[in-house]
Each structure stands twice: as structure tokens, then as C-alpha cells.
N, C-alpha and C positions, 0 to 999 in steps of 0.2 A: 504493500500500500504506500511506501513511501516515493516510487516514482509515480502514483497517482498524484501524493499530495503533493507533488514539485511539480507536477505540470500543473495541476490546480491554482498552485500559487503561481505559477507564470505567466498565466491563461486568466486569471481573475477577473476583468470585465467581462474575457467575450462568454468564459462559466455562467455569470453571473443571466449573463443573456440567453444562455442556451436553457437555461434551467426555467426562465422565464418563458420562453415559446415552447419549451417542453410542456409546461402545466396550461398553457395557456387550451393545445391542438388537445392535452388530454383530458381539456372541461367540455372542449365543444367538439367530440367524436362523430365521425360521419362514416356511412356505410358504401359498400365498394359501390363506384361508377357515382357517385351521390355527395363526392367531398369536395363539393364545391368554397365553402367557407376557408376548407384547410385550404386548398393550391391558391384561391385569393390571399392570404394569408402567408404561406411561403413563396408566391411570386413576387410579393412585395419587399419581405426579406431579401429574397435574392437581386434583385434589381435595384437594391442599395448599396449592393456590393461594387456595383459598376462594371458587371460581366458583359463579355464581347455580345450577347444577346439571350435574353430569357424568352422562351414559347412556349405556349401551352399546347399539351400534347393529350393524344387518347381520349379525352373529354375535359377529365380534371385533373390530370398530372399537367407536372412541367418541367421544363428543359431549362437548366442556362449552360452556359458554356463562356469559364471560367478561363480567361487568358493565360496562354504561358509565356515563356521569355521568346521560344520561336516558335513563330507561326508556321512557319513549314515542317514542325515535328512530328511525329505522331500522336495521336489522340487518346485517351485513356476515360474510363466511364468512372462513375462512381453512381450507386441505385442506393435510395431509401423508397419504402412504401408508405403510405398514406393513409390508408383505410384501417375501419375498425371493426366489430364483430356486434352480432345482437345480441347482446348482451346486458341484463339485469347487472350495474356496478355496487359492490359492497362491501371497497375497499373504507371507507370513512374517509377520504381523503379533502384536503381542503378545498380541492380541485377537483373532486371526483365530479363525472360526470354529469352536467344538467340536461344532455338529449334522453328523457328516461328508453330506458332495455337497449342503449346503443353502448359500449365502454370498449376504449383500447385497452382490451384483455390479451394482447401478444405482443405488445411493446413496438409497435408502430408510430405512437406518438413519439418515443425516441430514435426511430430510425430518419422517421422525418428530421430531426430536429443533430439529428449528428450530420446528416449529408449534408443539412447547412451550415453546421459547424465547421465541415471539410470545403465548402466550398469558402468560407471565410477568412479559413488559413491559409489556401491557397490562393486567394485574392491577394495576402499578405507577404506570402512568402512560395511565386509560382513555381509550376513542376517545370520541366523542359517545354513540353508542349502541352495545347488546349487536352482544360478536362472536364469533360459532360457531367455536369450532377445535376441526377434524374431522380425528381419525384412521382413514383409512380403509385396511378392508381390500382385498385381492386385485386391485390395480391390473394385476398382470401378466399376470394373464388377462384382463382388461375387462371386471370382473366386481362390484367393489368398488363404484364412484359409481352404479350403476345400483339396489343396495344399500341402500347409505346416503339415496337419494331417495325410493324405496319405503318408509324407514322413516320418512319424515314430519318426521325431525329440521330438515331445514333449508324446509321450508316458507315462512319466516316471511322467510329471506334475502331480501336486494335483489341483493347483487353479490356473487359470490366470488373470491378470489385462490388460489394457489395457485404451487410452482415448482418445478424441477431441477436437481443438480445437474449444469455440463456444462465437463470439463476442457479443452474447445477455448478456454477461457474463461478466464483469472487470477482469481486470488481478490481481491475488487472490482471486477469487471466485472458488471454485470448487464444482460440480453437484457430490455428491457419494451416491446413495441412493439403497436400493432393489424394485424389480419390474418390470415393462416394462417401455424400456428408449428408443427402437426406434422398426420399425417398420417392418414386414415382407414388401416384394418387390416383387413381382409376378407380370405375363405379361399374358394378354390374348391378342388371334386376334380369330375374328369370321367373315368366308366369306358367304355371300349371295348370293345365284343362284338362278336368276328369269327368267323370259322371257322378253326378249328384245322389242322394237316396237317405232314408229315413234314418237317423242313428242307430233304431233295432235291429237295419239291416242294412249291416254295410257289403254283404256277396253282391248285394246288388251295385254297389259303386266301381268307381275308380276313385278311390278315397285321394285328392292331392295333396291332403293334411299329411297324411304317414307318408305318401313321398317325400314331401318338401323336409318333412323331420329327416327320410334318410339323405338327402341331398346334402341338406346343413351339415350331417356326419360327416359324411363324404368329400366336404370341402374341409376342410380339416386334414384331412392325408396330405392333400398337396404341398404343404410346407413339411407334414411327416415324415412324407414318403417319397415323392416326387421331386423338392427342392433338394441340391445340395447341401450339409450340414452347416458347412461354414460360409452360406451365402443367406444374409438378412434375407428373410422374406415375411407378410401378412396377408392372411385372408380372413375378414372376419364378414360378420351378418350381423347388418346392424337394424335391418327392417324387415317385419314379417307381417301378412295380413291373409285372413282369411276365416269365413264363416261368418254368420247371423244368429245362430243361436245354436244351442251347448247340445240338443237332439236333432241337428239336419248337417247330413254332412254336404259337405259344397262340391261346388262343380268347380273349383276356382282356386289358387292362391296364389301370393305373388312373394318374393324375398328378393332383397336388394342389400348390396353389402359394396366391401371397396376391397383391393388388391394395392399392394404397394411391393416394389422391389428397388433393390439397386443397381441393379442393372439392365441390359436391353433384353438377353437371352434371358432373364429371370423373369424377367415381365412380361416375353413373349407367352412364356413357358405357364404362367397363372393366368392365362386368359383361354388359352389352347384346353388347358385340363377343366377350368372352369365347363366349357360347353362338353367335353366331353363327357364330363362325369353329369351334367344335368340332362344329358340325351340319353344317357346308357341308362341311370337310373328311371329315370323318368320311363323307358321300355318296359325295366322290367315291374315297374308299378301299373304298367298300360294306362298311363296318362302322359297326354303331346306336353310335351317341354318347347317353351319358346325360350331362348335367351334376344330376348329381342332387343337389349341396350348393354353393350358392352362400350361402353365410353371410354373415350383417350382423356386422359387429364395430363396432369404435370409430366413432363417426365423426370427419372432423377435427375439430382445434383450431384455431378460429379468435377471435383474442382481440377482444372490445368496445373499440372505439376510447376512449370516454369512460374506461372501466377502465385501459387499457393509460396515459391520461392522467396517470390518479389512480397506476398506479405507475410510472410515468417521474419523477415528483415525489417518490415517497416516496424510491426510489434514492439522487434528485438528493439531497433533504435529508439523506439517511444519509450520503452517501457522496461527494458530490462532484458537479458538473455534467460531468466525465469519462467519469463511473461506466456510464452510458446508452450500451452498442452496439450497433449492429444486428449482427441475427444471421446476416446472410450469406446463405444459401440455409435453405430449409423445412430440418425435419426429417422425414424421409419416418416414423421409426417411430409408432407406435400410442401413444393417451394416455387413460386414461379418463376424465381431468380432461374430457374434450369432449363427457359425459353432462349436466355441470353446464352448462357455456353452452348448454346446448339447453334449461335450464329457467330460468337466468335471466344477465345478462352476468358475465363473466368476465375476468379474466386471466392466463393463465398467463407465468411467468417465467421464464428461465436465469441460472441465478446462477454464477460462475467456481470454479472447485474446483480449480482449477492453479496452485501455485506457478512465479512466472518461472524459465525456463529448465529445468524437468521435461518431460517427455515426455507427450505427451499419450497415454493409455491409455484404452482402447475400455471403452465397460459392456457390460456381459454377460461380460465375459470372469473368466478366474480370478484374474489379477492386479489387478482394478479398487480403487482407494482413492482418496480424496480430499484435499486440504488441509482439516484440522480447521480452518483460520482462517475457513473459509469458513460452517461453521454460525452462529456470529455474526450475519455479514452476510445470514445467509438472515431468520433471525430477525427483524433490526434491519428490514432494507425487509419483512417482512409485515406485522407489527406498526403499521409507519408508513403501510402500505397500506391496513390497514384505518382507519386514523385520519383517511387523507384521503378516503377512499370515507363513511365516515363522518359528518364535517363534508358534505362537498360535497352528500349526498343530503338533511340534514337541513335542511339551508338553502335547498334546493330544497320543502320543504312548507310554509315557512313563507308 
């Protein structure tokens, strides 16, 4: 904690400011494609920075692009999200949320608020060449980077960064490593048509209740049986519906769950078995199996070795040769940060948002908050990340 508190004390007004627009985006939370308040709000921060040009992008994100010493350099991104989640807030905060059942429960009000942080320091003190900090909307649904690509804005990038907050984590700890750091997000629903008939008599049905019960089983092997051991995978079932009353069995049911992996073969491989095992079973229960939405969502996050380099260093110089830990196991949830490294490398980060000896508290939940000490340090390593993706690309054209 002690190179947090020296950069704190170094950093003392623009602290002062960042913690201030931190509580500010965290009282008036907005939901994805719908943040309009927030990007008026960060476009006006940003354009007092005096950047080569701020736009709004995707609906309600926004673009500036943040001067370097040469213009003819290479170009380097830097992403915070925006959006917040439906969420009932009940943290008691001073600040907590007044859009009632709206709260930034995943620490988006800080990531907005660190990119601007990075784009301040780098107003201050530029990287080699121009760097894009992107406020992007609707991360939560995986909808936002997909967005902001379509709109052309970052065409121009070499390499993006990006990070999250994550309280497994102390404030000056940061996760910056190559590989896969979180998880594809895909959604299946599979409906079953059977023949209906009296609860007395179910010979007469195609019961799709006792199928769908073995199906659920049955999806279960696949990370059992079917996944290799040492390859993170999830299948779960998170939605189930069927029947009117407790004596008629239905003609009908439907289950919907989500698939996440790390990889591309892991993911192909949980959508392939998914239909198979809901066709075979479904046979032998003699009830038609539809998998009628096998939806693409995110896909993982997997970071550029070379990137994940360039911020293992920026860390180190902000913050110490300590500062750098591995993260342990994947994180299995969904990122849409993992649009951008499908168009050019990346790295996404975890930066620690836990004071020692506090409890570590789940995002998404109602109670989620952060240590404010940690927007600083989010700031300080972006900022330095893009200064060393910066130099490093540039001196590779020469």
C-alpha cells in the first residue's frame, strides 16, 4: 500500500477529482444503451482536457483521442464501460444510488472514471503516439465493443488495454498476465413437444417433464465427461418452465441455461454436445426436441502475450515489482472487452479494489463497493500502459 499512498500523494488534486466523478456516475447509474446522462457527463470531462477530438460513438459512449508527442506514431486504445445493472442498491452509501433498482453493482462507475483518469495523465505527460480512450457503452449485455467497432472510431488502433475492478484482489494488486482471463457467455433454450395426458395416466403421454429432468442430467457430463480436465468449462440451467397444474401433464417444456469456455475448441465443443445430447435424449423419451436458440455471445478473453508484457511493466513501474499476480483460476463470467482482441491485440487487466482485511463482496450483488484508492491505481497503470505499448510499437517501424 505504500506505492499507492505515494502516488496518492503525488496525484492529490487530480485523486481528489477522480473520486469526485467516481460518486458522482455512481448516484446517477444508467442502464446499457440508456447512459445518456453518464457520456454527457464524461464528454464534458474529456473535452477539458483539450484532446485532439472527442465523439460520440454507439449511441452513448464516447471517443477522445488524447495527443501524443508524434502524430505519425502508432495508436494505442485504452476502454472503460459505462453502464450499470438492474439492480435494487443497498450499499448505505452517501452516494448510493437515487435511479431506484438501477446500481453500478460491477464497478463501472470506476472504470469510467479511471479511463479518465488515464486520459488526464496522458494529457499531462503524453505516450509517443495518439491514444483513444473509449467510453463504452452496454458492456452488460455484450453489446457495447461490438458498437463502438462498427462505428469506425478505433480503426486506426494497434493495441488496446482495458481493466476491472476485482475485490479478490487488494488495492495495488494488479492481475496483467497473457492467456485466457475470462470466459465466452453463450445462451441456449431447448423446447420439448410431447403428448399431453391426465396425471393418472401418464402411458398415455410423452411426458417432456421427465425428459427435460433427464436432459438437465445429461448436461452435466459434458464438462464431466466430454470437457478436458484441465480446460475451465460451465454448463448450467438456469431457467425451467412447464405445466398448469400438479394432475395434467403437459404437452410442453422449455429450459434455457448459458455455456461459457475458454477457448474456441471448448466452446465449439459445448454447443455440438448440447444438441446432441437434447436430440438423443429427447428420442428416447419420444418427445421432438427443438434446440431452437443456440446464441453466440461474448467470446472469451484471451489476452496478447506481447500486450499483457507491455502491462506487467506499466504495473511494475507504477507500483512496484510486487504489484504483478497471477490470477489464480479463469474467470468463467462474460466480457465484451473480447470483441476488441478479435480485431486487434489486447489486454485486459484486474486491478484490486479491496482494502486489507475487508471482506470480499460479490459484483452483481446489492451490497457491491469498492476501495476508492483503487481508481488511482487503475488510472496510473492504463495511462503507463498505453505509454509503453506506445514507445515499444513505435520503435518497432523505425
Amino acid at each position: 500500500m505504500s506505492a499507492v499512498a505515494d502516488a496518492a500523494a503525488a496525484n492529490g488534486p487530480l485523486n481528489g477529482r477522480l473520486v469526485a466523478l467516481r460518486r458522482d456516475l455512481h448516484r446517477h447509474p444508467e442502464l446499457s444503451f440508456a447512459e445518456v446522462r453518464t457520456g454527457d457527463r464524461l464528454a464534458s470531462e474529456l473535452a477539458a482536457l483539450s484532446p485532439r477530438r472527442v465523439e460520440r460513438v454507439a449511441r452513448t459512449g464516447v471517443v477522445a483521442r488524447i495527443a501524443g508527442r508524434d502524430p505519425s506514431a502508432p495508436v494505442v486504445a485504452i476502454r472503460g464501460d459505462i453502464d450499470a445493472l438492474p439492480i435494487h442498491e443497498a450499499t448505505g452509501l452517501p452516494f448510493a444510488s437515487v435511479n431506484d433498482g438501477v446500481m453500478h453493482a460491477c464497478g463501472h462507475d470506476v472504470h469510467a472514471t479511471w479511463a479518465y483518469g488515464a486520459a488526464a495523465l496522458l494529457s499531462a505527460h503524453p505516450a509517443t503516439g495518439d491514444v483513444l480512450v473509449v467510453l463504452q457503452p452496454a458492456e452488460e449485455v455484450g453489446e457495447g465493443a461490438s458498437a463502438v467497432l462498427e462505428s469506425g472510431a478505433l480503426d486506426d488502433a494497434r493495441v488496446i488495454f482495458g481493466a476491472h475492478v476485482d475485490r479478490r484482489f487488494t488495492v495495488g494488486q494488479v492481475v496483467a498476465q497473457g492467456g485466457p482471463l475470462a470466459a465466452s457467455a453463450d445462451t441456449f433454450e431447448i423446447e420439448l413437444i410431447g403428448r399431453g395426458a391426465h396425471g393418472a395416466r401418464p402411458h398415455e403421454s410423452a411426458d417432456p417433464i421427465v425428459c427435460m429432468a433427464a436432459i438437465i442430467s445429461s448436461l452435466q457430463t459434458i464438462v464431466a465427461r466430454r470437457v478436458n480436465p484441465a480446460t475451465p468449462a460451465v454448463v448450467t440451467v438456469g431457467m425451467v418452465s412447464a405445466g398448469t397444474a400438479p394432475n395434467v401433464i403437459p404437452d410442453r417444456a422449455v429450459l434455457r441455461g448459458t455455456l461459457r469456455a475458454c477457448d474456441d475448441a471448448t466452446r465449439d465443443l459445448l454447443h455440438a454436445e448440447v444438441r446432441a445430447i437434447a436430440t438423443h435424449v429427447g428420442a428416447a423419451h419420444h418427445v421432438d426436441v427443438r434446440v431452437s436458440s443456440v446464441g453466440t455471445g461474448v467470446p472469451p478473453v484471451v489476452n496478447d502475450a506481447r500486450a499483457a508484457t507491455w502491462a506487467a511493466e506499466a504495473a511494475t513501474a507504477v507500483l512496484g515489482a510486487d504489484a504483478v499476480v497471477p490470477l489464480g483460476t479463469p474467470n468463467m463470467a462474460g466480457e465484451d472487452f473480447a470483441w476488441y482482441q478479435r480485431r486487434m491485440p489486447g489486454c485486459f487487466l484486474r486491478v484490486g479494489a479491496r482494502r486489507e482485511n475487508e471482506a470480499v463482496i460479490a459484483a452483481h450483488s446489492p451490497q457491491f463497493d469498492v476501495a476508492e484508492d483503487a481508481i488511482l491505481v487503475g488510472a496510473l497503470v492504463l495511462a503507463e500502459c498505453a505509454r509503453q505499448a506506445s514507445s515499444a510499437l513505435n520503435a518497432e517501424r523505425r
